[in-house]
Backbone as CSV, one residue per row, in Angstrom:
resi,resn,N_x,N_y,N_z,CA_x,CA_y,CA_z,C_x,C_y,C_z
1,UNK,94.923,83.316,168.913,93.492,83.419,169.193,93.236,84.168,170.515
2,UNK,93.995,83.890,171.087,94.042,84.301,172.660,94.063,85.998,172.450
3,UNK,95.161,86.226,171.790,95.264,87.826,171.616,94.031,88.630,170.734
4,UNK,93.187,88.122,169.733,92.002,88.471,169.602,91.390,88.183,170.044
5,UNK,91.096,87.945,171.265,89.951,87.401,172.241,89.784,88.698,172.985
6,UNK,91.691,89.270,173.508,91.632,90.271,174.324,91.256,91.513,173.531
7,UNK,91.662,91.391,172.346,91.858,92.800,171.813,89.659,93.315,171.065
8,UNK,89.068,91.751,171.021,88.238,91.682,171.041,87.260,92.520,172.317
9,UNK,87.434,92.025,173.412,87.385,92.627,174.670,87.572,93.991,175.081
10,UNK,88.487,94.457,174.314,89.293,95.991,174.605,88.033,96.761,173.678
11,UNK,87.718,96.207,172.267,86.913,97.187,171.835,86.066,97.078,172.199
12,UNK,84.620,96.582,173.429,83.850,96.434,173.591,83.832,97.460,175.331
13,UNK,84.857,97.075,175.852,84.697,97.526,176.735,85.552,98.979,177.500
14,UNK,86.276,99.523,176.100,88.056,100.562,176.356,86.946,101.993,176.712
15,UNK,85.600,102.179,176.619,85.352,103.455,177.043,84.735,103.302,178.466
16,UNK,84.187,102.325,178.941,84.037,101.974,180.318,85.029,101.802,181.474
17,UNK,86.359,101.513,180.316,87.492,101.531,181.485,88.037,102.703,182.067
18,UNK,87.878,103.611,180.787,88.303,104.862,180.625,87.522,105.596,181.458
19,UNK,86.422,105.432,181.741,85.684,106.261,182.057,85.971,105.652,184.009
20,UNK,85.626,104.936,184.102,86.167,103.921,185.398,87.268,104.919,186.002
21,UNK,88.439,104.468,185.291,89.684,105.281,185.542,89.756,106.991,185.902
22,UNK,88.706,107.799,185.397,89.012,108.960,185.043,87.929,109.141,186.244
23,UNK,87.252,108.746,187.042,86.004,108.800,187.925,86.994,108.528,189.176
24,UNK,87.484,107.359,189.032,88.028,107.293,190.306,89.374,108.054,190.796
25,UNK,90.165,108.378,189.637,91.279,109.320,189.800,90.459,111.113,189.931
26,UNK,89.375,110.984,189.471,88.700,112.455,190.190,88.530,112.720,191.465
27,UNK,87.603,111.728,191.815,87.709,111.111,193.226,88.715,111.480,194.118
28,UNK,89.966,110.114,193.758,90.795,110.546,194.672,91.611,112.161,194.691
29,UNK,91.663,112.680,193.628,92.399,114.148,193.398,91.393,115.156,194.561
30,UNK,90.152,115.155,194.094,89.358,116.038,195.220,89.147,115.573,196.813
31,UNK,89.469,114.411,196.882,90.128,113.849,198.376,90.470,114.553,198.694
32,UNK,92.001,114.151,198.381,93.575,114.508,198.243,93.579,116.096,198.380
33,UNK,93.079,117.010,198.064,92.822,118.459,197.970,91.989,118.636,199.081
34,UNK,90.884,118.221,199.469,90.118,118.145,200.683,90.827,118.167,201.857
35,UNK,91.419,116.970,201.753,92.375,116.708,203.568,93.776,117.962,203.451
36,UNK,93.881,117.881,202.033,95.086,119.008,202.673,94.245,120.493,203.041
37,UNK,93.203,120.986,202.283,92.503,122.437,203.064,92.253,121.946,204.329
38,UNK,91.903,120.929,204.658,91.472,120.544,206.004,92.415,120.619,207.481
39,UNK,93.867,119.703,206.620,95.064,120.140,207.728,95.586,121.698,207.539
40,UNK,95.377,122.308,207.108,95.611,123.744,206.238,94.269,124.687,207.607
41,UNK,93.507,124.129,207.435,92.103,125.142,208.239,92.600,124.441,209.368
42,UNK,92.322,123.468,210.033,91.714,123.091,211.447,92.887,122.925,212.154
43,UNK,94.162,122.316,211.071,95.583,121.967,211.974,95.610,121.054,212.449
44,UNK,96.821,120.156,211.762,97.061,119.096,211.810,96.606,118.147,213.132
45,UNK,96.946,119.015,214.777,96.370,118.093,216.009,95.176,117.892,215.345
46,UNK,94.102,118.766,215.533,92.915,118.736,215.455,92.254,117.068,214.807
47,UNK,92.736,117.514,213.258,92.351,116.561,212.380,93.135,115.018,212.111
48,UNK,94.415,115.085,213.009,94.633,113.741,213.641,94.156,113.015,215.010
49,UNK,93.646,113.640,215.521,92.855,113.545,216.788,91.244,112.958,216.454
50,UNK,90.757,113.381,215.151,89.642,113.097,214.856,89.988,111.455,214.618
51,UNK,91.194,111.579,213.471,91.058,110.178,213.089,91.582,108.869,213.726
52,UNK,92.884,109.387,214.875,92.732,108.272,215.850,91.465,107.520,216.778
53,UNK,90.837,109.100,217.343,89.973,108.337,217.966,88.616,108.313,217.989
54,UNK,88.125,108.720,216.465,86.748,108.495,215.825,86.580,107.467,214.756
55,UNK,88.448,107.036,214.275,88.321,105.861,213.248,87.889,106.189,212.306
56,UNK,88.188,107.917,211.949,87.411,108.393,210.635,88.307,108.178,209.456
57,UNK,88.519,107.617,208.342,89.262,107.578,206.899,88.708,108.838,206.290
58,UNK,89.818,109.264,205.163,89.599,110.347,204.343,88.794,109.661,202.716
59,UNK,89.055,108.306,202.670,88.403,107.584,201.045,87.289,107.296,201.420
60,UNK,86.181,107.681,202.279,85.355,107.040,202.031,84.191,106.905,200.576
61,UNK,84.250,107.576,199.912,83.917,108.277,198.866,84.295,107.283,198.058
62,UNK,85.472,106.205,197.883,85.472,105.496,197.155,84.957,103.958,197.176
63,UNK,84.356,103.923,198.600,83.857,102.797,199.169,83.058,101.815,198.259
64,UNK,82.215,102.612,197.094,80.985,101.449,196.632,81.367,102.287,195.083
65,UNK,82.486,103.006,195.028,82.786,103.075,192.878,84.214,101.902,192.759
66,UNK,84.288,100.867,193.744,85.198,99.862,193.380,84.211,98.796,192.392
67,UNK,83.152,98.882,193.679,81.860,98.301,193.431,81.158,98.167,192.279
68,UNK,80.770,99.458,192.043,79.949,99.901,190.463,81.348,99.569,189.533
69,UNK,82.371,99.951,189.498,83.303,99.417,188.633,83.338,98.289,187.962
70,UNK,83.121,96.943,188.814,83.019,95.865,188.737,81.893,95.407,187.837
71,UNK,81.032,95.979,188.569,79.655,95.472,188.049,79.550,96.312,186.656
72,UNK,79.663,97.710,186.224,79.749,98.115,185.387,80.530,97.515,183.735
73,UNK,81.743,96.681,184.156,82.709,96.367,183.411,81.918,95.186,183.006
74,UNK,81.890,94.702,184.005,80.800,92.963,183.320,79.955,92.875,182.615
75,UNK,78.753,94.415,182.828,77.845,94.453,182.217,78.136,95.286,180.667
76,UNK,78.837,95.589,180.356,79.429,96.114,179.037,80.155,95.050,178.526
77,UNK,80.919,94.187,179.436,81.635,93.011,178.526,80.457,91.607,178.117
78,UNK,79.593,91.546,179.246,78.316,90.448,178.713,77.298,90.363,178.812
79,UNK,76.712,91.819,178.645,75.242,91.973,178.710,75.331,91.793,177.191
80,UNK,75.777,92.767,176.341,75.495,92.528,174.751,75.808,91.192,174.108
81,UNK,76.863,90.281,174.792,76.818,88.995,174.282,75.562,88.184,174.561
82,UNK,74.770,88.328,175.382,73.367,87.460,176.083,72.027,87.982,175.162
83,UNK,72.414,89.632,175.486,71.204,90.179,174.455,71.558,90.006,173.203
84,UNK,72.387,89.936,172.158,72.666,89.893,170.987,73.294,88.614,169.937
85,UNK,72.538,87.493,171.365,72.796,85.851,171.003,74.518,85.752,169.960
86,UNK,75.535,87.108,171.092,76.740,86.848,170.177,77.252,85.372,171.150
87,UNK,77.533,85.291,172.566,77.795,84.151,173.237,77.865,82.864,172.282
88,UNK,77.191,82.425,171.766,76.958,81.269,171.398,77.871,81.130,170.259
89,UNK,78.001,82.219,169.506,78.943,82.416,168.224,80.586,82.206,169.171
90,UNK,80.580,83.071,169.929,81.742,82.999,170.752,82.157,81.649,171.175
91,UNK,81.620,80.948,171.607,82.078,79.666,172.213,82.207,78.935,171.006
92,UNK,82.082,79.006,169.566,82.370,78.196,168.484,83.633,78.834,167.956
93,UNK,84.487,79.368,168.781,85.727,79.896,168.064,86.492,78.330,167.999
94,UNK,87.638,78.472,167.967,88.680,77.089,167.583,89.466,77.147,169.005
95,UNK,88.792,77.250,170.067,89.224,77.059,171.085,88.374,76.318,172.099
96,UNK,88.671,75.156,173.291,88.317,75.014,173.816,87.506,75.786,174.670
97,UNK,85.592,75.413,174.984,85.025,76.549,175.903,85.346,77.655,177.243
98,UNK,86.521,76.185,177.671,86.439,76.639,179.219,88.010,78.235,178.660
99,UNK,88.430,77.732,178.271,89.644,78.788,177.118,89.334,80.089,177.016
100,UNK,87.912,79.901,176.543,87.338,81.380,176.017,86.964,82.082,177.036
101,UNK,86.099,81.516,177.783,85.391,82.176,179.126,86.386,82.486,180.010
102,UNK,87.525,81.681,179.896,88.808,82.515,181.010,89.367,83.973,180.393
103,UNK,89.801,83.528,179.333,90.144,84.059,178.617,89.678,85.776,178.625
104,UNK,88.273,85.490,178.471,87.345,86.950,178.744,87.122,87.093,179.840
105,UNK,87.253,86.256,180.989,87.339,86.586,182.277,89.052,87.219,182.929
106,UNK,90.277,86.840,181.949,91.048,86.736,182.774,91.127,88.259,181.789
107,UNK,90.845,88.907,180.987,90.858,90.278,180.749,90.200,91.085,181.343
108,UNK,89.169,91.009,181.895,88.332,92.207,182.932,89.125,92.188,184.023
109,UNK,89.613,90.831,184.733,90.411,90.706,185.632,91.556,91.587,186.038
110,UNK,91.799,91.879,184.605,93.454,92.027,184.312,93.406,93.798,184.371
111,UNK,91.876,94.110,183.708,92.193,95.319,183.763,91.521,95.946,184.615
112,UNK,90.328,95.579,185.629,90.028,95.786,186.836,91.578,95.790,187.841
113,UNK,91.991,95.187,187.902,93.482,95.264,188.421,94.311,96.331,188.331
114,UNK,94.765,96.016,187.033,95.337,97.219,186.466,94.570,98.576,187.346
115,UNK,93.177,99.021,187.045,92.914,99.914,187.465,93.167,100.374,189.062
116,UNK,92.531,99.301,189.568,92.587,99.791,190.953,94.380,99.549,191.966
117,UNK,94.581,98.736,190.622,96.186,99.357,191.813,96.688,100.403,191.368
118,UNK,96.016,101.460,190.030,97.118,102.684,189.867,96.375,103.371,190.848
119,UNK,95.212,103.598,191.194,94.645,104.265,192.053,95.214,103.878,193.742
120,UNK,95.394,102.701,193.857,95.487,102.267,195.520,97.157,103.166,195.490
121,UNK,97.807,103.109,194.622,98.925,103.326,194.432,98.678,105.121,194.309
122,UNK,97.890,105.887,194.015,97.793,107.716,193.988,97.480,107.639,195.507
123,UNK,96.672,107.001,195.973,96.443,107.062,197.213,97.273,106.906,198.493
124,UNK,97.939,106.097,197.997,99.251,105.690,199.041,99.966,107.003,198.951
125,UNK,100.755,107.067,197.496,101.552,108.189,197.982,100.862,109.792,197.836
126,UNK,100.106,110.226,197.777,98.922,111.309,198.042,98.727,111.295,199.856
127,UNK,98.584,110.222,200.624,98.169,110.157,202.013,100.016,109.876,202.474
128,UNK,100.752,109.182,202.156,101.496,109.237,202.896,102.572,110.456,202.701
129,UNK,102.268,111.537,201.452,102.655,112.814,201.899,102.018,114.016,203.273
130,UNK,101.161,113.316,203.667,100.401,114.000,204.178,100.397,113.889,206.243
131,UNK,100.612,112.170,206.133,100.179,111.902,207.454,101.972,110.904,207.634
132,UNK,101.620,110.623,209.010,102.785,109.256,209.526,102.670,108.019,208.940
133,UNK,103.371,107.363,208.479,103.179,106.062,208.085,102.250,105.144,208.921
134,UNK,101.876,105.135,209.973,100.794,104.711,210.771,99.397,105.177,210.722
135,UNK,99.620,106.319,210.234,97.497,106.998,210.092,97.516,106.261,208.667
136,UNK,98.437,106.813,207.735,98.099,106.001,206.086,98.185,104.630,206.114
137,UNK,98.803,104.125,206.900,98.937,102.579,206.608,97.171,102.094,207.220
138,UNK,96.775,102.357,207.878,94.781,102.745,208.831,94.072,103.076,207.334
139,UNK,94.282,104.329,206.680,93.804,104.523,205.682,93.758,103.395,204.545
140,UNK,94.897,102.943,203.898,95.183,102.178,203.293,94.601,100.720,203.874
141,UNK,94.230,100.556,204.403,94.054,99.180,205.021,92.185,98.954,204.727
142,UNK,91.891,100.119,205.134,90.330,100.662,204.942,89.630,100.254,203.611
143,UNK,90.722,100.712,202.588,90.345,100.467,201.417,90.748,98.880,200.553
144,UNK,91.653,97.629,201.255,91.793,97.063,200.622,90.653,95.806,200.265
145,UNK,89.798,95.591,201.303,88.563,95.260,201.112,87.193,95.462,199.956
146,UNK,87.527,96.661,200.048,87.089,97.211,198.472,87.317,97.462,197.576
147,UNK,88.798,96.949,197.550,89.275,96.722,196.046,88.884,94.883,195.583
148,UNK,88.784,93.979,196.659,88.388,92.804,196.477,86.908,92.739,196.059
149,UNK,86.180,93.751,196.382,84.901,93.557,196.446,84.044,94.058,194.945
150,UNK,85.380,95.045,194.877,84.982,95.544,193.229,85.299,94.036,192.533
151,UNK,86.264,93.372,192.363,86.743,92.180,192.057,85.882,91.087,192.025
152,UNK,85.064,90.911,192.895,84.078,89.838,193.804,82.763,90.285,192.376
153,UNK,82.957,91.577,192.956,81.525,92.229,191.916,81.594,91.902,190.296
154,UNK,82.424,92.162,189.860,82.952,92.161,188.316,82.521,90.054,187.835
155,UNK,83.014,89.165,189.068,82.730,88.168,188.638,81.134,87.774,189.059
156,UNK,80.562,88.390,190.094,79.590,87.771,190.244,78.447,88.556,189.479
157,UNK,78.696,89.678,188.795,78.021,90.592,187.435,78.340,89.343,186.450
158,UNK,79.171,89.268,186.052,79.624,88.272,184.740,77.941,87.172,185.444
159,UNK,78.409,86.234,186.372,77.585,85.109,186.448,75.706,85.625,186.497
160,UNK,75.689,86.884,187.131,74.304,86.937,186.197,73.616,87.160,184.998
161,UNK,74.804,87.740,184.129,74.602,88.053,183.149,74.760,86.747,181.977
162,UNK,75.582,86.260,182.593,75.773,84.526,181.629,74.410,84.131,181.720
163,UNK,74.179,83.836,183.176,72.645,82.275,183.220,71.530,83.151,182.235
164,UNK,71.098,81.825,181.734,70.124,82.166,180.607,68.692,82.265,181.007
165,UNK,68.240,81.861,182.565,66.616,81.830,182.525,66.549,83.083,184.250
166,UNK,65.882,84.045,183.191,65.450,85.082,184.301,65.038,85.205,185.884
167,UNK,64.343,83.812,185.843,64.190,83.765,187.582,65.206,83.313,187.840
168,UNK,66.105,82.632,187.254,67.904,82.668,188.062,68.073,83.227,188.366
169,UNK,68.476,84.482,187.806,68.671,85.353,187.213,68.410,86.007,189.019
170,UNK,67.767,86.406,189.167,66.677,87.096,190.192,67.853,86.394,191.317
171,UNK,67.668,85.228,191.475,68.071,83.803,192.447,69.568,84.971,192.908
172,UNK,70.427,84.547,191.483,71.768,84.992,191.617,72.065,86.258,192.135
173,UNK,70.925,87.246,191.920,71.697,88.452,191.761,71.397,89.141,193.507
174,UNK,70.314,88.385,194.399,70.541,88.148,195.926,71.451,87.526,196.339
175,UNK,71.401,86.210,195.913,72.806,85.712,196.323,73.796,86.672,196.207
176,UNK,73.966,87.179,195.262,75.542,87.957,195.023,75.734,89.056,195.952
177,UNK,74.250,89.770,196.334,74.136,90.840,197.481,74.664,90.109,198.276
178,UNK,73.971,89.509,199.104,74.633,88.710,200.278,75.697,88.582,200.432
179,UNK,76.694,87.796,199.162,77.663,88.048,199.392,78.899,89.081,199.123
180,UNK,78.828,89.757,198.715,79.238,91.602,198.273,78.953,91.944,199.938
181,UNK,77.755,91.808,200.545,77.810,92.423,201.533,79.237,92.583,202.574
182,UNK,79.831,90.801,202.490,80.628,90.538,203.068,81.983,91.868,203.220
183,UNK,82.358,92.218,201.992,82.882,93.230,202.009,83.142,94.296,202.298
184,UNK,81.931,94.811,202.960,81.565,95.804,203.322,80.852,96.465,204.900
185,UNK,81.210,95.371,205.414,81.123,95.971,206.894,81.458,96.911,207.107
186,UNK,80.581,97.666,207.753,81.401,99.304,208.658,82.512,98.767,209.739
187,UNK,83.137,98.318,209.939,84.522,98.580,211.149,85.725,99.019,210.942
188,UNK,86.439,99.161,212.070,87.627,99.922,212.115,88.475,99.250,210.901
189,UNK,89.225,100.287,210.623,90.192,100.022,209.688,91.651,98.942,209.795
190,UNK,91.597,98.361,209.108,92.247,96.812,209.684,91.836,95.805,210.028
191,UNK,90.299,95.707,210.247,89.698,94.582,210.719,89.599,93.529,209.919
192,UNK,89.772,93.688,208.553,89.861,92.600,207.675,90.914,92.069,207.131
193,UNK,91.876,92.401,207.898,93.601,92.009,207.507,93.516,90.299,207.666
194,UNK,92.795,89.942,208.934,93.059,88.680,208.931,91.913,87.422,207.703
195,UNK,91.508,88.441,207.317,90.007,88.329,206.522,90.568,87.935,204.911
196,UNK,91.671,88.780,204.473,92.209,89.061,203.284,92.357,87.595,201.975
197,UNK,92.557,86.417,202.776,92.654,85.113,202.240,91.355,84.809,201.877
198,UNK,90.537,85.161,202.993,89.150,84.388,202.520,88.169,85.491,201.865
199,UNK,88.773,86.597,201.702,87.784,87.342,200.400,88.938,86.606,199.194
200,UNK,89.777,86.290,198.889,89.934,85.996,197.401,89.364,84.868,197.688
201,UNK,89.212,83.869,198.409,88.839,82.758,198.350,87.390,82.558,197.355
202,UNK,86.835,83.833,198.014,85.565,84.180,197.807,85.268,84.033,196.232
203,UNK,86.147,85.413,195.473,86.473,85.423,194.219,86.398,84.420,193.250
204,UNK,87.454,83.663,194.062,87.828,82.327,193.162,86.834,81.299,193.394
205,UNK,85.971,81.273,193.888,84.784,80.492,194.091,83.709,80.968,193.024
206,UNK,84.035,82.281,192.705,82.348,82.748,192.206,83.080,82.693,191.054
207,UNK,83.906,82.179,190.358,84.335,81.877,188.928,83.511,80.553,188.831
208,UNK,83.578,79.319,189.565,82.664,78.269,189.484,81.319,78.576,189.305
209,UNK,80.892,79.350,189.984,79.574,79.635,189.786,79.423,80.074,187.918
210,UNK,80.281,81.069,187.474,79.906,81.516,186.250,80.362,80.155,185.255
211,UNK,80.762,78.891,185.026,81.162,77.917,184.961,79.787,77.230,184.572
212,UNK,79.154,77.360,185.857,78.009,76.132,186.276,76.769,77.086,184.972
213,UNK,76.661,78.394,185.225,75.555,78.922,184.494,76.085,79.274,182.496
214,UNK,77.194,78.721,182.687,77.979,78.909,181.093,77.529,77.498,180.225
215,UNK,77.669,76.147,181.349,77.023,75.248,181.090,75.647,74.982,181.123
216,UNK,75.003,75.396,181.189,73.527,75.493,181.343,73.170,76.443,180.055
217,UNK,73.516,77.214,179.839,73.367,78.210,178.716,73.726,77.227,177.495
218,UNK,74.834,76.520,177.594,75.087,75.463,176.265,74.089,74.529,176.289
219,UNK,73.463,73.887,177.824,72.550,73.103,177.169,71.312,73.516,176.923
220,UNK,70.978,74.992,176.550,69.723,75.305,175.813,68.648,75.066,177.252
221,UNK,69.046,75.613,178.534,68.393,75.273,179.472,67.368,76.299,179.134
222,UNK,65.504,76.600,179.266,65.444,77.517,179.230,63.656,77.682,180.458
């Protein structure tokens, strides 16, 4: 059951991933081509000089499509179950509720993942052909915040799209700013290393939340 749950999942959502994937590997390729004309024109002092001591990264560009990723994926995996009263059919499979909802949670999960580590992974070795293991490891550090946040996003999309009564609805989807914001501070690169525990913390918290509004939806709250 488990494996048609996922494969269920895959057809609903395999051109959003695709498309996900092929956006952000554009992305990083025209980076990646950018900084090298750049050390190519200005020369290498120049444009390491900028980034020691202006704290400038070359990804910024990917800062808020971790973001839309997230939110994008959720809303293709459970906007049409809410609008198309399939949810309710869904939770009468031969599986326990809480089963199913992981289940379809632990597949966006899986392939939000999937995605953004082949990318964190072009990026690594794309920048660390380029610079010292100390400017890329700055770079790399920049971006791991927003790979949590795409993450953060994907579940806290799911939980507005579950609750069933519209001014929740409204309720949740500030709340969720607020906290998305967290992610996204402008500071130096590294500043959230010590931070790194309590953004998954974060994550794994806003699964309760989609929990609390999954139950409410069963009891015909409206």
């Amino acid at each position: 059951m488990t494996q048609s749950l996922f494969f269920k999942e895959w057809i609903k959502t395999r051109w959003a991933l695709l498309v996900t994937l092929l956006v952000l590997a554009g992305v990083i390729a025209y980076t990646l081509i950018a900084m090298s004309t750049e050390l190519r024109v200005l020369g290498a002092g120049v444009v390491w000089e900028s980034l020691i001591q202006k704290g400038i990264t070359h990804f910024d560009d990917l800062k808020y499509l971790y973001l839309l990723a997230g939110m994008l994926l959720a809303a293709v995996q459970y906007a049409p179950e809410m609008t198309n009263k399939r949810l309710k059919l869904t939770l009468h499979l031969p599986l326990p509720e809480y089963a199913i909802i992981l289940t379809m949670l632990l597949f966006g999960l899986l392939s939000l993942t999937a995605i953004f580590l082949l990318t964190y992974g072009a990026v690594s070795v794309g920048i660390n052909s380029y610079y010292p293991v100390e400017i890329a490891q700055w770079n790399l550090a920049a971006i791991l915040p927003w790979l949590w946040g795409g993450l953060a996003a994907y579940l806290l999309t799911t939980w507005i799209c579950i609750e069933p009564i519209w001014r929740q609805r409204l309720f949740n989807g500030v709340l969720a700013l607020c906290l998305l914001e967290l992610f996204y501070f402008d500071e130096l690169p590294g500043a959230y290393t010590s931070l790194m525990p309590w953004l998954a913390a974060l994550c794994l918290c806003s699964i309760a939340f989609i929990f609390y509004s999954v139950a409410r939806f069963k009891e015909g709250v409206s």
